[in-house]
FITIBA-694010 format. One line per 5 residues: number of its first residue (from 1); their letters; for each residue x, y, z of N, C-alpha, C, O. Coordinates in pm, whole numbers, always signed. Layout:
REM FITIBA-694010
NUM> a> X Y Z X Y Z X Y Z X Y Z  ...
END
This chain:
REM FITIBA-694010
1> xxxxx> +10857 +10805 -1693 +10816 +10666 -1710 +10912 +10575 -1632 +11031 +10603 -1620  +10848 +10447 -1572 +10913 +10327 -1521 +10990 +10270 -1633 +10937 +10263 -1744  +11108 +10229 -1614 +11165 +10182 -1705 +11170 +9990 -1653 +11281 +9938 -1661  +11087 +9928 -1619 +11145 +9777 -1601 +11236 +9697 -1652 +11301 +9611 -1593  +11241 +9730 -1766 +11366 +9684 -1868 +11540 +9698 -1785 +11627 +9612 -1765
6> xxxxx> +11535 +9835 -1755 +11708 +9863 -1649 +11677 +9887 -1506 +11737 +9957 -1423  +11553 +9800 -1494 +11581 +9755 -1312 +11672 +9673 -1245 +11665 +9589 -1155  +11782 +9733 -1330 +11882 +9625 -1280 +12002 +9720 -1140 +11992 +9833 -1091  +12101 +9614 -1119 +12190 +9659 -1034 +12262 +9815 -1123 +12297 +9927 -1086  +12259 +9762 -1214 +12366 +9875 -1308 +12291 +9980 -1428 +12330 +10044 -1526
11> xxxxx> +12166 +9956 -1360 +12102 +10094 -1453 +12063 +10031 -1620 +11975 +10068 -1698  +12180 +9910 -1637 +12179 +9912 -1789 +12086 +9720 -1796 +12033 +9646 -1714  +12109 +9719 -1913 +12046 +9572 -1969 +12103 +9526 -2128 +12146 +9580 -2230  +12078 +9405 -2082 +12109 +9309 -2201 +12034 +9265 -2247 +11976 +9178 -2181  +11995 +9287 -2359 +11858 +9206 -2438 +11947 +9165 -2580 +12044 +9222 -2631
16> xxxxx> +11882 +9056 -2615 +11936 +8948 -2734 +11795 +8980 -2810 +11686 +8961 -2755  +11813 +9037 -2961 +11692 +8990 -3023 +11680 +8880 -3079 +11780 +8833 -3133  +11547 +8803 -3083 +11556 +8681 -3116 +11368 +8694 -3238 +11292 +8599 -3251  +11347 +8831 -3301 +11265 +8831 -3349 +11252 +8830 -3540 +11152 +8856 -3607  +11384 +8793 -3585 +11437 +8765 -3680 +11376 +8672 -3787 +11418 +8674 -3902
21> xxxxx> +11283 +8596 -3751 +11187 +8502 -3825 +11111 +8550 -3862 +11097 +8537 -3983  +11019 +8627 -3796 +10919 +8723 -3852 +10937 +8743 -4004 +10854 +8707 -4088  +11063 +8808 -4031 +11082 +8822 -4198 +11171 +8820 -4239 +11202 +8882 -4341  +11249 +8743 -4169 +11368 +8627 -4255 +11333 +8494 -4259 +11397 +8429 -4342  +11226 +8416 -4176 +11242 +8280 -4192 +11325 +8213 -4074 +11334 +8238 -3954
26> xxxxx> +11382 +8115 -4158 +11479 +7981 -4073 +11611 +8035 -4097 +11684 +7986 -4183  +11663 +8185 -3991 +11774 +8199 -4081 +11872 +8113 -4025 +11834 +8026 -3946  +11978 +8122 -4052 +12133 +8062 -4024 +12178 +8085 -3899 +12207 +8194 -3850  +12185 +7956 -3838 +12180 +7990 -3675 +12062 +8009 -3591 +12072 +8034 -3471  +11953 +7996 -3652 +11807 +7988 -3597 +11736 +7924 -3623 +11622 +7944 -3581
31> xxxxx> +11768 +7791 -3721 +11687 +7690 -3768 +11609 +7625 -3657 +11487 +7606 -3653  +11681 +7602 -3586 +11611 +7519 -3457 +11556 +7644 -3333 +11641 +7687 -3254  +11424 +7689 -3327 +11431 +7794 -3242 +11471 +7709 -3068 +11551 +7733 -2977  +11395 +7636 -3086 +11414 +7563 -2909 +11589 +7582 -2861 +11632 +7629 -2756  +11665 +7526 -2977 +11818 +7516 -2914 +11866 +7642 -2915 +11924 +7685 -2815
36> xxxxx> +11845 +7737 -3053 +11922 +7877 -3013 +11846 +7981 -2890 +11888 +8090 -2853  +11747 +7925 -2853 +11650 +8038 -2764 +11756 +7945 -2607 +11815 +8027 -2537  +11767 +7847 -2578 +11804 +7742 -2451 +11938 +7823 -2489 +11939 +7930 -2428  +12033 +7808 -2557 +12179 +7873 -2557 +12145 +7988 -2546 +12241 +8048 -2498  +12066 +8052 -2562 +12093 +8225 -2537 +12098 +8236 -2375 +12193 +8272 -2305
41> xxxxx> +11938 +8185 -2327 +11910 +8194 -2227 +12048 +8149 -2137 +12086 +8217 -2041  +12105 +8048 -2173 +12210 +8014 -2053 +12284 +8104 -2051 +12342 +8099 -1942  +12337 +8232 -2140 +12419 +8362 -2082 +12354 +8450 -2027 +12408 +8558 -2006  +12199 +8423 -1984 +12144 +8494 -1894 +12126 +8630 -1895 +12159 +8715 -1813  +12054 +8638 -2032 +12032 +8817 -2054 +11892 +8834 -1943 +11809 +8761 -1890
46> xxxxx> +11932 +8999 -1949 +11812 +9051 -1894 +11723 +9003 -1992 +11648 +8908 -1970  +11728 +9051 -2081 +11567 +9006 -2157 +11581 +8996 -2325 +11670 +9045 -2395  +11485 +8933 -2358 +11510 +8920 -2588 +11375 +8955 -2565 +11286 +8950 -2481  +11408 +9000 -2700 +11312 +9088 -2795 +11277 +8958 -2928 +11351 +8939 -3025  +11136 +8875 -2897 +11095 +8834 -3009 +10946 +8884 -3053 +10889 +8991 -3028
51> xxxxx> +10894 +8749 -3141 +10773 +8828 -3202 +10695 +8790 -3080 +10745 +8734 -2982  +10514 +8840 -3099 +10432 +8821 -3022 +10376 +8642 -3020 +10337 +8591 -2914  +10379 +8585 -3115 +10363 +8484 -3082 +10486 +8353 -3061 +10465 +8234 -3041  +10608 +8419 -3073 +10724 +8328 -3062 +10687 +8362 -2879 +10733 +8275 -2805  +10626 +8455 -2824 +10633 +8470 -2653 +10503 +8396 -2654 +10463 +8466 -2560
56> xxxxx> +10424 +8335 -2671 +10328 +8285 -2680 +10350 +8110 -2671 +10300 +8030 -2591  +10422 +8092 -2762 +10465 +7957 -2799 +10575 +7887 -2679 +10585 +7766 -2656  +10658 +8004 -2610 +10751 +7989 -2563 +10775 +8070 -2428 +10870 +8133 -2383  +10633 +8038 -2379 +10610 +8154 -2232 +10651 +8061 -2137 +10623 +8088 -2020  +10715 +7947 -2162 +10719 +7857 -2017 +10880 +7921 -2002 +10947 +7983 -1919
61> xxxxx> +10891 +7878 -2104 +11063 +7897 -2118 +11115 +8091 -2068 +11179 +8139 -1974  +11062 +8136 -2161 +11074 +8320 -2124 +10990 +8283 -1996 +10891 +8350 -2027  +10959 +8232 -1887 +10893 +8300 -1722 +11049 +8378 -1653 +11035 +8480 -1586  +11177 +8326 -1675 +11246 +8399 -1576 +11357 +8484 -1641 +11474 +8499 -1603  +11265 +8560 -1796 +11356 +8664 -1858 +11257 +8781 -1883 +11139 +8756 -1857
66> xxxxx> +11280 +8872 -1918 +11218 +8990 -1926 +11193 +8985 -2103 +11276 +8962 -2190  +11040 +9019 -2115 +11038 +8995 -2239 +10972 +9149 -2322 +10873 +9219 -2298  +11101 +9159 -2445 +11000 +9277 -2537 +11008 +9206 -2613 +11090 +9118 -2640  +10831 +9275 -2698 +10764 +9233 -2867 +10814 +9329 -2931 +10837 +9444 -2893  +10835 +9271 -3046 +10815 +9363 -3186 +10665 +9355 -3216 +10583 +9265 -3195
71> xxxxx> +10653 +9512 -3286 +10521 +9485 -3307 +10490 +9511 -3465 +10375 +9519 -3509  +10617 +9525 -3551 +10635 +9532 -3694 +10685 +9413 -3777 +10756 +9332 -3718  +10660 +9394 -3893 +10737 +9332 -3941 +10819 +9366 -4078 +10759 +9420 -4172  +10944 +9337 -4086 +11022 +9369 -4195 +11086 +9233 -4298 +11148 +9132 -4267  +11053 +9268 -4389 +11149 +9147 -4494 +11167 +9241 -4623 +11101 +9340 -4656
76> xxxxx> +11275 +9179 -4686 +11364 +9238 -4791 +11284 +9119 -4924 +11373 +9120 -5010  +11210 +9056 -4961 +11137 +8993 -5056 +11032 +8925 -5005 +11002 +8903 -4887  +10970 +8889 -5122 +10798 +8816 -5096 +10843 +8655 -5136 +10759 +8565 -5146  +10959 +8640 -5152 +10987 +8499 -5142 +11041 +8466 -4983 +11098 +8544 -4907  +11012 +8351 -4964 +11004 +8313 -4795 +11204 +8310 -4810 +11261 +8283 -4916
81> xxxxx> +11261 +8336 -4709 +11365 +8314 -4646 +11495 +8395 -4801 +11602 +8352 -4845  +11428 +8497 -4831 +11507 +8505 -4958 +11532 +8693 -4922 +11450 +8759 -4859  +11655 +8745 -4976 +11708 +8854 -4989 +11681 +8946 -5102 +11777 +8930 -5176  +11602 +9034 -5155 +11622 +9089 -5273 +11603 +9244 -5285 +11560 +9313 -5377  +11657 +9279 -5143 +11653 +9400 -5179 +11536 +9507 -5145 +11552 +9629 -5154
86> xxxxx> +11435 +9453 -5110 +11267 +9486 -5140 +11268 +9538 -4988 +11341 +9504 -4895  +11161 +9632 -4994 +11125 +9700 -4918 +10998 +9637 -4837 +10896 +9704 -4855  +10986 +9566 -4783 +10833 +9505 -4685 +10822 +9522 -4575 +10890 +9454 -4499  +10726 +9623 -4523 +10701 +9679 -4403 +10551 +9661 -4370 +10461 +9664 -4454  +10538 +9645 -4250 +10388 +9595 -4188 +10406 +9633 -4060 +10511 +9633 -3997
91> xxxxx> +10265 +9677 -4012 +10298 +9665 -3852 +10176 +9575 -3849 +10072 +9629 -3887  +10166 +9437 -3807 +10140 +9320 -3811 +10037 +9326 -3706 +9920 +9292 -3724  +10077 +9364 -3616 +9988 +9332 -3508 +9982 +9472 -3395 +10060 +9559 -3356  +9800 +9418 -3365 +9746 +9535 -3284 +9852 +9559 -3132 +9956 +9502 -3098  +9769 +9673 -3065 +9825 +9649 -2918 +9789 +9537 -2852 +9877 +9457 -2818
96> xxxxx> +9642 +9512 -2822 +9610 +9428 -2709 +9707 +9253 -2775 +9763 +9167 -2707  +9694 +9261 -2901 +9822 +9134 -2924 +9931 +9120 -2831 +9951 +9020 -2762  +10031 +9269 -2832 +10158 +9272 -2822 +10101 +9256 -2639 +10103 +9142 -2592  +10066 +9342 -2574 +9983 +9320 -2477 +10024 +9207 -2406 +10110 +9182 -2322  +9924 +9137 -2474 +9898 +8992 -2424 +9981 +8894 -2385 +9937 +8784 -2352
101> xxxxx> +10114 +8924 -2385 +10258 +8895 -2323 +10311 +8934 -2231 +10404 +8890 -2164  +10241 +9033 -2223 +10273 +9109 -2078 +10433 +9131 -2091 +10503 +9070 -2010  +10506 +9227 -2200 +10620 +9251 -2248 +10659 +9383 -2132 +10586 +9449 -2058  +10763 +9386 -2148 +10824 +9519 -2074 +10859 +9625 -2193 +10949 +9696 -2149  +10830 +9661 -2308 +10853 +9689 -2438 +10832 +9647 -2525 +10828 +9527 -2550
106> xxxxx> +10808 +9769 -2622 +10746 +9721 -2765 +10830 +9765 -2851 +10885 +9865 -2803  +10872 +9738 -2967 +11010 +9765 -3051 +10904 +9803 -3196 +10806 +9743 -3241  +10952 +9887 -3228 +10948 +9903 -3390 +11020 +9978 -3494 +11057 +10095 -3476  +11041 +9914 -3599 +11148 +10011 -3702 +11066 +10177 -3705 +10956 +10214 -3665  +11201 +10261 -3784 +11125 +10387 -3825 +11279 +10338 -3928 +11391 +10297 -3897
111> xxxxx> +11215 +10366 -4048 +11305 +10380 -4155 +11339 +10436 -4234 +11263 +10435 -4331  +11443 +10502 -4246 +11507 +10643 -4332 +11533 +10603 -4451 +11548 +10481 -4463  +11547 +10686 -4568 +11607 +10662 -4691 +11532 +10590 -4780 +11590 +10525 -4868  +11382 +10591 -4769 +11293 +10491 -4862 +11283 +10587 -4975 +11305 +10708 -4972  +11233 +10487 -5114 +11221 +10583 -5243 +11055 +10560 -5214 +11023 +10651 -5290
116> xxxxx> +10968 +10527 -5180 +10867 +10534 -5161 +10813 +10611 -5011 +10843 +10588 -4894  +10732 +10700 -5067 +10728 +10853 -4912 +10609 +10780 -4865 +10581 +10783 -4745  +10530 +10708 -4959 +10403 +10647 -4854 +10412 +10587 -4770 +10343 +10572 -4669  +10568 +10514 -4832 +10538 +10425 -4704 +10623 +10443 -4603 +10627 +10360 -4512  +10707 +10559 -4602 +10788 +10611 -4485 +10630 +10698 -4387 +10598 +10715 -4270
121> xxxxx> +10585 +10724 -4492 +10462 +10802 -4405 +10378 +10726 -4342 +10322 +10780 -4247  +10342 +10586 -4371 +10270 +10510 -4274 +10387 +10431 -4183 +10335 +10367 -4092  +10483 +10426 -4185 +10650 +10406 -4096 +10590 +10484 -3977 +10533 +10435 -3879  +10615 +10627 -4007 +10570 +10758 -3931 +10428 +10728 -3855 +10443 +10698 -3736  +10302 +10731 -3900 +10196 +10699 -3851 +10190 +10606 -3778 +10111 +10609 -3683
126> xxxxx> +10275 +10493 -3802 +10200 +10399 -3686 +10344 +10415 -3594 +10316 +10335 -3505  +10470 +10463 -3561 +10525 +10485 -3440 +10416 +10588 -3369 +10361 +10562 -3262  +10401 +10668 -3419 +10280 +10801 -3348 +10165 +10761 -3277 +10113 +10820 -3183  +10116 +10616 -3352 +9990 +10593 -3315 +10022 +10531 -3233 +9984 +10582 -3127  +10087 +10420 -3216 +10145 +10329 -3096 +10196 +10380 -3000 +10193 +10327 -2889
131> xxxxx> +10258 +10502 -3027 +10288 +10603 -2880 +10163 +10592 -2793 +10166 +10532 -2685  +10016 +10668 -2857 +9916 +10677 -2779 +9850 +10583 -2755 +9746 +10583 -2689  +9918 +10467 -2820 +9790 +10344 -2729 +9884 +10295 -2628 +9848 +10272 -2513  +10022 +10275 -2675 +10059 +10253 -2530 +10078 +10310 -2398 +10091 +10246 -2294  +10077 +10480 -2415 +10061 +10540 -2291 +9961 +10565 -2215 +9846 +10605 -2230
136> xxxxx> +10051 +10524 -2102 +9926 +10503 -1947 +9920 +10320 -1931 +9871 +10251 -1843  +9966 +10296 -2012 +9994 +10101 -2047 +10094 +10078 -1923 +10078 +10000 -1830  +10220 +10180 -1949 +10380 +10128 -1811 +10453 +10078 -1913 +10575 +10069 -1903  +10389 +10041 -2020 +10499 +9955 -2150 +10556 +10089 -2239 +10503 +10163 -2322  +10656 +10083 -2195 +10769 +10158 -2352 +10760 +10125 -2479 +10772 +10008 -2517
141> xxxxx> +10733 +10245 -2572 +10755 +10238 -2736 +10928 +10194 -2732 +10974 +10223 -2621  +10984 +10160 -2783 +11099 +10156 -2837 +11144 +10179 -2980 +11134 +10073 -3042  +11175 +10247 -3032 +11201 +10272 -3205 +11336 +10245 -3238 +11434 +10304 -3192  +11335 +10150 -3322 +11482 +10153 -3385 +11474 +10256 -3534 +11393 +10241 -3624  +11558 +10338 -3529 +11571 +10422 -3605 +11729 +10388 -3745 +11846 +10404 -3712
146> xxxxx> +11701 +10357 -3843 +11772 +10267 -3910 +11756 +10343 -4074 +11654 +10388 -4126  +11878 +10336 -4120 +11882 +10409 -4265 +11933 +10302 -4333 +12052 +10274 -4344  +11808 +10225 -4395 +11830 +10151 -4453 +11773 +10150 -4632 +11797 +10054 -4705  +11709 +10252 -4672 +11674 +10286 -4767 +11759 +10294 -4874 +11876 +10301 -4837  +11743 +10295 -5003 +11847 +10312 -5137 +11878 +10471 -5097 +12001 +10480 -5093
151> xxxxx> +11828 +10578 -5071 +11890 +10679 -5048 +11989 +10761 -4999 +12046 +10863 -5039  +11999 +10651 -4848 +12091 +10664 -4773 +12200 +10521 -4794 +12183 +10402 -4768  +12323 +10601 -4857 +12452 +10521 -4907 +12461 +10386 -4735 +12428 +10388 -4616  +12527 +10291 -4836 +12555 +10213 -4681 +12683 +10254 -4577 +12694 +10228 -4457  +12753 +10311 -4645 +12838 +10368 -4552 +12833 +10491 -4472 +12915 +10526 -4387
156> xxxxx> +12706 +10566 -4516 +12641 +10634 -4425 +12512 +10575 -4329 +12418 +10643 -4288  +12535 +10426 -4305 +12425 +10401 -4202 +12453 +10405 -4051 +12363 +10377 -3972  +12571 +10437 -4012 +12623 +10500 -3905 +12645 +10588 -3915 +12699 +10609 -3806  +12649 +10716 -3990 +12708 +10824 -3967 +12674 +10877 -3899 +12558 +10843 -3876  +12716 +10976 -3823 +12640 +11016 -3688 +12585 +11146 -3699 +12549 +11187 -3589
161> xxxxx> +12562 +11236 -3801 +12489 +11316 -3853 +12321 +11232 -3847 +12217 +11251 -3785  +12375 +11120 -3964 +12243 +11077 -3998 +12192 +11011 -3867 +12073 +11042 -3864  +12216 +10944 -3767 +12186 +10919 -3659 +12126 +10988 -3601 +12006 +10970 -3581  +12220 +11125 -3542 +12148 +11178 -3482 +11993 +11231 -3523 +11887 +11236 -3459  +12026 +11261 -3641 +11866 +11351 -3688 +11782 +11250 -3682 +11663 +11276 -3663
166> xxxxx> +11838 +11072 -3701 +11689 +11010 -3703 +11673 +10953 -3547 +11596 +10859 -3530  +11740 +11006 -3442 +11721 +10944 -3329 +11660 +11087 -3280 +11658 +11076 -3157  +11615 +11201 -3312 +11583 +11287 -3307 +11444 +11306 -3335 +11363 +11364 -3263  +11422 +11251 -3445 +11299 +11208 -3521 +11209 +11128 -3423 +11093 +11146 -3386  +11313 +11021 -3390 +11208 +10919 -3336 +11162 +10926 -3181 +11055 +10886 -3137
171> xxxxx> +11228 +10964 -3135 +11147 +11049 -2975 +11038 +11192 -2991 +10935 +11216 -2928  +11101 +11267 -3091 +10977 +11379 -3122 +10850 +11263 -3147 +10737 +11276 -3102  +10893 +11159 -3221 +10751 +11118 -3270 +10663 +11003 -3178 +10552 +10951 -3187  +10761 +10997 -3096 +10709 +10940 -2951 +10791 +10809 -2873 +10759 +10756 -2766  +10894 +10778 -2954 +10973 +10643 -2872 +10996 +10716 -2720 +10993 +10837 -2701
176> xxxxx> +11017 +10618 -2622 +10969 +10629 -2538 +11156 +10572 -2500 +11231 +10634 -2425  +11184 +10476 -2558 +11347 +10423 -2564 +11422 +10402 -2702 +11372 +10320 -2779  +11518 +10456 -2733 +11572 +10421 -2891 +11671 +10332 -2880 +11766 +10334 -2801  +11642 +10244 -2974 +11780 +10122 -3057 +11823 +10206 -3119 +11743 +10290 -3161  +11940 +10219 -3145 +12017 +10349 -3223 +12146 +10229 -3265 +12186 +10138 -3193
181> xxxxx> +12185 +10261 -3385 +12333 +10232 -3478 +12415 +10303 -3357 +12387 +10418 -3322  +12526 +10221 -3290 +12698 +10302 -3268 +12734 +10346 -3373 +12731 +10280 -3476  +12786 +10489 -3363 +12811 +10542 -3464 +12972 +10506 -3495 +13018 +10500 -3609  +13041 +10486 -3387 +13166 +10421 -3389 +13280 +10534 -3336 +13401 +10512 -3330  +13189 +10701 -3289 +13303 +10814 -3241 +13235 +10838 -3098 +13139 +10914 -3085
186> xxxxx> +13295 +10765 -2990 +13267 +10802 -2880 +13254 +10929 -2797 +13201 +10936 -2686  +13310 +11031 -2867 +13250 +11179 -2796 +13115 +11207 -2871 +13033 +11279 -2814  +13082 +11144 -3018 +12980 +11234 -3069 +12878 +11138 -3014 +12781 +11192 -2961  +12883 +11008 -3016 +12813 +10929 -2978 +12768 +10970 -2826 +12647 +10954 -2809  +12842 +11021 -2707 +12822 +11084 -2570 +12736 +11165 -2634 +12619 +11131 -2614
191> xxxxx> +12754 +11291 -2727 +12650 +11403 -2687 +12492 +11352 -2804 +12398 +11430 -2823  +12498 +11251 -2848 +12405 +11212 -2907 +12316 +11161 -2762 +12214 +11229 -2750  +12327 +11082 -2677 +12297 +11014 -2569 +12260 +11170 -2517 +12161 +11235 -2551  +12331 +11199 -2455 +12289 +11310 -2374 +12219 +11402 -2426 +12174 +11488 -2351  +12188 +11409 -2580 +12059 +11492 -2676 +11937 +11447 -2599 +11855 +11524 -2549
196> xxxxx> +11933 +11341 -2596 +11793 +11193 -2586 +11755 +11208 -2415 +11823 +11174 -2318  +11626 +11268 -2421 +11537 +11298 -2286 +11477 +11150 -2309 +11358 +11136 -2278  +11553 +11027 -2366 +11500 +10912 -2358 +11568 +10808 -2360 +11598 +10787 -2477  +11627 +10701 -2271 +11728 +10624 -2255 +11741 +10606 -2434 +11664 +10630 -2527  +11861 +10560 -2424 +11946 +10497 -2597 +11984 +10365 -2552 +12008 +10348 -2432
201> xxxxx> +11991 +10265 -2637 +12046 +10170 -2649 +12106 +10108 -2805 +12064 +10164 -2906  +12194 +10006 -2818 +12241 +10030 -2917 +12208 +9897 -2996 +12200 +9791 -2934  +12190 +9902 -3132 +12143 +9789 -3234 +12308 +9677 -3274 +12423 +9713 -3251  +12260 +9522 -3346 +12375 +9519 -3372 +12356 +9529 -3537 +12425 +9605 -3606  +12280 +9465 -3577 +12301 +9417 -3706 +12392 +9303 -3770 +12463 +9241 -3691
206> xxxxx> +12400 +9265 -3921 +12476 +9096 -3986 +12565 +9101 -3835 +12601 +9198 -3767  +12585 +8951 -3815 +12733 +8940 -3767 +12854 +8989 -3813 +12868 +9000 -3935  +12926 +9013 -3754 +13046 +9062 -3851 +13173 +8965 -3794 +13286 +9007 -3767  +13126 +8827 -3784 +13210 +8732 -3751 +13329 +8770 -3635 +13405 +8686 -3587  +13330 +8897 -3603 +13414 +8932 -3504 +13347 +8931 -3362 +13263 +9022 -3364
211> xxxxx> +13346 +8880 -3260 +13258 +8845 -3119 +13332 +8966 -3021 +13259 +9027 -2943  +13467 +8996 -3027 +13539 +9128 -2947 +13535 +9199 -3040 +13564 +9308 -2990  +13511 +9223 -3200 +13517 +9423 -3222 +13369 +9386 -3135 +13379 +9404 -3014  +13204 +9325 -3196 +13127 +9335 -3125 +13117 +9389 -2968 +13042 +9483 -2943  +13169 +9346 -2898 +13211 +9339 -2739 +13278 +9479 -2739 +13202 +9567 -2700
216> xxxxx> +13366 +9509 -2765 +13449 +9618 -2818 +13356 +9757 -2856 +13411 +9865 -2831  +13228 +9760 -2910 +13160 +9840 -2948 +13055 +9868 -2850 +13006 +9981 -2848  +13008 +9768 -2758 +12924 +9764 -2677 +12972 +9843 -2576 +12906 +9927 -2515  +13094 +9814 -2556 +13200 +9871 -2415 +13212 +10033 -2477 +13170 +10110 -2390  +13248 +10093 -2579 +13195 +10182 -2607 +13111 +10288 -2568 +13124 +10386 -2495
221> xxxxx> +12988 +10223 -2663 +12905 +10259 -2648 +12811 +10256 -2463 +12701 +10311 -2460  +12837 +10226 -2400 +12799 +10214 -2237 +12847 +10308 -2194 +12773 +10390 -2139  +12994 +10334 -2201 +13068 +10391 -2158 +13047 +10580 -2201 +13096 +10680 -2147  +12961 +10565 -2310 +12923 +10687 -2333 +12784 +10721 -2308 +12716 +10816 -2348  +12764 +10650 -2255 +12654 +10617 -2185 +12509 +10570 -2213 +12402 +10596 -2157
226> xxxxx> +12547 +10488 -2325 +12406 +10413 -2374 +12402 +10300 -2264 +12488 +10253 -2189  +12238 +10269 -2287 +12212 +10184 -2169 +12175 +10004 -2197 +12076 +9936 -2169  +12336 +9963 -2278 +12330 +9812 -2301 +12242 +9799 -2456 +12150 +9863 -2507  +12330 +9673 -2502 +12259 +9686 -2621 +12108 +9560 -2608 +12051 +9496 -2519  +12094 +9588 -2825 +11941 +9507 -2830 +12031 +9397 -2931 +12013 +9412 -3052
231> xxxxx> +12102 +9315 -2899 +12169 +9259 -3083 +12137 +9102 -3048 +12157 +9030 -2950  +12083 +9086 -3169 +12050 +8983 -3189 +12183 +8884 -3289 +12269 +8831 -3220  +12190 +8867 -3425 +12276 +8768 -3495 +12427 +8780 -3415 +12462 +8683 -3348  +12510 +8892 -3419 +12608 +8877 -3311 +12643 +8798 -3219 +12758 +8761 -3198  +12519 +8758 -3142 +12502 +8694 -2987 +12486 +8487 -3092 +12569 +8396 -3094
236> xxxxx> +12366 +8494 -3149 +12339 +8353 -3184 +12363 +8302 -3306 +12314 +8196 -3345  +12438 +8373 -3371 +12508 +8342 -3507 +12697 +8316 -3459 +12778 +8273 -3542  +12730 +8345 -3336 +12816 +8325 -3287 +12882 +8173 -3225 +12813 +8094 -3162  +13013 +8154 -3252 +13046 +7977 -3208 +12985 +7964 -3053 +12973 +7847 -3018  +12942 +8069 -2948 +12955 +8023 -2828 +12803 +8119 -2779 +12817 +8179 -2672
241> xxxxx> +12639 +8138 -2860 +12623 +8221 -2777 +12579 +8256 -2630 +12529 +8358 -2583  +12629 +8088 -2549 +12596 +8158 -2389 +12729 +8213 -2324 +12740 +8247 -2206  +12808 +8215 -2403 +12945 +8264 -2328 +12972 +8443 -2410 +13030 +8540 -2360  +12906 +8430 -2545 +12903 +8585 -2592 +12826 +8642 -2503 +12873 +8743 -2450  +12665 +8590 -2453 +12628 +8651 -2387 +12667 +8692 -2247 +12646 +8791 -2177
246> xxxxx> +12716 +8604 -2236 +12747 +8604 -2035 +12858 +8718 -2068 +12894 +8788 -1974  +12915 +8741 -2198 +13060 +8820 -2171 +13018 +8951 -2166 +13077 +9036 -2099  +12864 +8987 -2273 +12799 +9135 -2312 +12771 +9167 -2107 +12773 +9274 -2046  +12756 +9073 -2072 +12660 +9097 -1914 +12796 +9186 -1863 +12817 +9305 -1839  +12855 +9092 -1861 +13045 +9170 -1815 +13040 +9277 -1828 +13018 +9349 -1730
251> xxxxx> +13056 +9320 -1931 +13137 +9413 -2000 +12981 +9548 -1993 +13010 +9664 -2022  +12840 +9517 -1957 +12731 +9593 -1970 +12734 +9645 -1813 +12715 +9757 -1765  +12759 +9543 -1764 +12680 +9556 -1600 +12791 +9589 -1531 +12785 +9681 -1450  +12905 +9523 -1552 +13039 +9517 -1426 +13139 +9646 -1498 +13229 +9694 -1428  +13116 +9706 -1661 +13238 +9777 -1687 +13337 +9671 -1733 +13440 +9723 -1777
256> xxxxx> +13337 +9526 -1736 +13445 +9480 -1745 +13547 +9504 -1894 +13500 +9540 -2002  +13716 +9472 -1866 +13748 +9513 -1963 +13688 +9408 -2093 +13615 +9314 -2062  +13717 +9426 -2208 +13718 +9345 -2320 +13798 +9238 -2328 +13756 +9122 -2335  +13899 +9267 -2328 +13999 +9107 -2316 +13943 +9029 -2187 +13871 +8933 -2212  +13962 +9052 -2084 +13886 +9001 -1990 +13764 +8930 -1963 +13759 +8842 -1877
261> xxx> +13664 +8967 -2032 +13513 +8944 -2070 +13519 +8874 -2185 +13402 +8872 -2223  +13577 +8821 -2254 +13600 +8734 -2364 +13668 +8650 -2313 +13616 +8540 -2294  +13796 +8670 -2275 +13933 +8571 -2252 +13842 +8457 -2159 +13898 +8357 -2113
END
């Protein structure tokens, strides 16, 4: 497969997700989509990952970035903008939707550790099914593969056991490119990458108020040869994010060091 996404000078890419409303709402740092989407853009990623109709609403603006859809949606309660824990999974929208953006990729969870098997089993079914409608499309499945279930402890949501088997999972079942957790051990993390007959790239998840461990993990992870991350709150939950971003470009595309690419 064509990969358009790392037609770049350096093989790799920077994508900011910015599809976080879908089923969080107005979160923190995204109240205003116009200003945090204009600050992203000025660090000049290759491309964000929002929903199908946030590219719809906002196709003047995305003409000179590379754009992937999600084509799922996730929220943790049935109260709007609220946390509780809850399991809500949908895949929201058809192909010819996601389509209709003319995206370079399509993103969707696969989620480990649910106490409910039905609905890991329709998780399962529709990455499978979306494999075959998008091939012969030129558009990449992308699966983020994520253990986020009560089963799997939170301090095993990097572990790189559990990683690997679910980044394992999710190309048998047809991703085409994986968002994968840094597991945080750069040799196991290398032969995890080099498992994958399918580029890797890496997720961020909460901010963790730190902008260089972030940076720090990315450099990492490249270096073992994932190909640039997908992180969204990191980048625009951050005091600066066209200068976080311009620094991920650094440190993705040029190798640059970390102090350097921040400083």
């Amino acid at each position: 497969m064509t990969y358009d996404l790392f037609d770049t000078e350096s093989g790799n890419a920077v994508v900011v997700a910015l599809d976080h409303g879908l089923g969080m709402g107005a979160v923190e740092g995204f109240e205003d989509p116009d200003e945090t989407l204009d600050a992203v853009l000025a660090g000049e990623p290759d491309g964000v990952l929002v929903g199908p109709h946030f590219a719809r609403h906002y196709e003047e603006r995305l003409s000179d970035v590379d754009v992937l859809v999600t084509g799922d949606v996730v929220s943790f309660s049935t109260r709007p903008g609220h946390d509780e824990g809850m399991d809500v999974w949908t895949q929201s929208f058809d192909v010819d939707e996601l389509l209709a953006v003319d995206p370079v990729g399509v993103k969707v969870v696969l989620v480990f550790g649910r106490e409910d098997e039905r609905l890991f089993e329709r998780n399962l079914e529709a990455v499978a099914r979306l494999s075959r409608e998008l091939r012969g499309t030129g558009v990449p499945l992308i699966v983020e593969p994520v253990q986020w279930g009560s089963r799997v402890p939170d301090e095993l949501a990097t572990d790189h056991d559990y990683a690997a088997n679910a980044c394992r999972i999710a190309w048998e079942s047809g991703a085409d490119v994986l968002k994968a957790p840094y597991t945080g051990e750069p040799d196991a993390f290398a032969d995890l990458v080099d498992n994958s007959p399918v580029p890797v790239t890496v997720l961020g998840g909460p901010a963790s108020g730190s902008t260089r461990a972030m940076l720090e993990d990315v450099s990492e992870a490249v270096a073992a040869g994932a190909r640039g991350p997908i992180i969204g709150r990191s980048v625009w939950q951050s005091d600066d994010p066209a200068a976080t971003t311009a620094a991920l470009r650094e440190v993705v595309h040029e190798g640059a060091n970390v102090d350097a690419a921040w400083d």
